[in-house]
C-alpha positions as CSV (number, residue, x, y, z in Angstrom):
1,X,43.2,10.4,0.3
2,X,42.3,8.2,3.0
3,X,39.8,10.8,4.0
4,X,38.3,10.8,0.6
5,X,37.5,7.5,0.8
6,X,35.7,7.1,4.3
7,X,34.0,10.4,3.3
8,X,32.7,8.6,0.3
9,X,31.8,5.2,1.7
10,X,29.8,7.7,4.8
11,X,27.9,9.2,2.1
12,X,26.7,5.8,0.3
13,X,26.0,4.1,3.4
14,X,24.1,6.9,5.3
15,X,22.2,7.4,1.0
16,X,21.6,3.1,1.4
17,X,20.0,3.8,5.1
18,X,18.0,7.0,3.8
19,X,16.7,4.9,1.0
20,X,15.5,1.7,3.4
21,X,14.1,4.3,5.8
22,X,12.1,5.9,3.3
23,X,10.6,2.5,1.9
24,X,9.8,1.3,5.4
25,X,7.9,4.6,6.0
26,X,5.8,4.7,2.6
27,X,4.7,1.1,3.6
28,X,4.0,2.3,7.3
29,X,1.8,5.2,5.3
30,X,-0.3,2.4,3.6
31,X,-0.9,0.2,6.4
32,X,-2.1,3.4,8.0
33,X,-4.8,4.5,5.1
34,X,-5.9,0.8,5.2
35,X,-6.5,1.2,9.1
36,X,-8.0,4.4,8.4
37,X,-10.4,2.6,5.7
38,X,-11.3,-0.2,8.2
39,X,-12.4,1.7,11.1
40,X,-14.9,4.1,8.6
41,X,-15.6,0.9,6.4
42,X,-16.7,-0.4,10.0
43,X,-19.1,2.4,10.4
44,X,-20.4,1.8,7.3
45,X,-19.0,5.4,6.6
46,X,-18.2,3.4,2.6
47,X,-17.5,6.4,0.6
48,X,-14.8,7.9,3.1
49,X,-13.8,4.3,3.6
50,X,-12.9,4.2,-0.2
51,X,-11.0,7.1,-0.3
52,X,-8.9,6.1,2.5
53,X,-8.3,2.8,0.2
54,X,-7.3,4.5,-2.6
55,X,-4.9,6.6,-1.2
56,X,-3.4,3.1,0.1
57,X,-3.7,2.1,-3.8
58,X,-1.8,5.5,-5.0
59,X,1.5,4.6,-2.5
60,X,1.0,0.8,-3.0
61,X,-0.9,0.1,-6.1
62,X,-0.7,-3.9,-5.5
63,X,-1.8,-3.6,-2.0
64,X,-3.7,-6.7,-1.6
65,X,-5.4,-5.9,1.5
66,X,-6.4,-2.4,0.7
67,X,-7.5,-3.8,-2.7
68,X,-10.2,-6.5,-1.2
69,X,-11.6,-4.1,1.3
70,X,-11.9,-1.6,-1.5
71,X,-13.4,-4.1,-3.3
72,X,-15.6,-4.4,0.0
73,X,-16.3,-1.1,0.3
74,X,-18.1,-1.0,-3.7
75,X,-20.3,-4.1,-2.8
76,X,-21.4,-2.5,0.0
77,X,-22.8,0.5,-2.1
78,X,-24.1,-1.5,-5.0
79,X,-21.2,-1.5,-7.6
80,X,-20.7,-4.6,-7.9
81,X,-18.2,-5.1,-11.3
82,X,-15.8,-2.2,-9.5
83,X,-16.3,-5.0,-6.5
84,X,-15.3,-7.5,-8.9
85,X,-12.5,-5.8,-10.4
86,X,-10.7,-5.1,-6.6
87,X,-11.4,-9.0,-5.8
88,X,-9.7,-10.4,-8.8
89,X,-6.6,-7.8,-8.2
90,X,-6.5,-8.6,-4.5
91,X,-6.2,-12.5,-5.5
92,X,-4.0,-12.0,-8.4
93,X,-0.3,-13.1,-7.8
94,X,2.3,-10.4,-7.6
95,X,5.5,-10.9,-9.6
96,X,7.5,-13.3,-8.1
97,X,5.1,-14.9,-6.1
98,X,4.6,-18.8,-7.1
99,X,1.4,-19.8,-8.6
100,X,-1.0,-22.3,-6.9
């Protein structure tokens, strides 16, 4: 029984780790595509620098950084209401936040 039991509590702890390991990894993954996105938005390289931005967006859809420079990224090229839309994202509070 006693085996059971510390087979059991094993399980959920090493489940609790995989869980906080695989959260800490997709966030890595987004801080990656938004270093991606500033090197190419750097060269002016805008449309590649989107992309990268977006893929941030697709792991991390209130990413506030990858949202302004994608946001960036559109004024650069002329479009400026999808500019627009990315600013007022990146500046909108998240839930939980506190207002100011």
């Amino acid at each position: 029984m006693k085996k059971i039991r510390l087979a059991v509590i094993l399980a959920v702890g090493l489940a609790a780790a995989a869980c906080l390991f695989a959260e800490k990894a997709k966030y890595k993954e987004v801080g990656d595509y938004c270093k991606r996105g500033k090197e190419l938005l750097d060269g002016r390289r805008y449309e590649e620098a989107i992309a990268c931005f977006e893929e941030a967006l697709a792991i991390k859809p209130k990413s506030k950084e990858a949202l302004a420079d994608l946001g960036l990224c559109y004024e650069m090229l002329g479009r400026n209401r999808e500019a627009l839309a990315c600013y007022k994202k990146s500046i909108r509070p998240n839930r939980g936040e506190e207002k100011r």
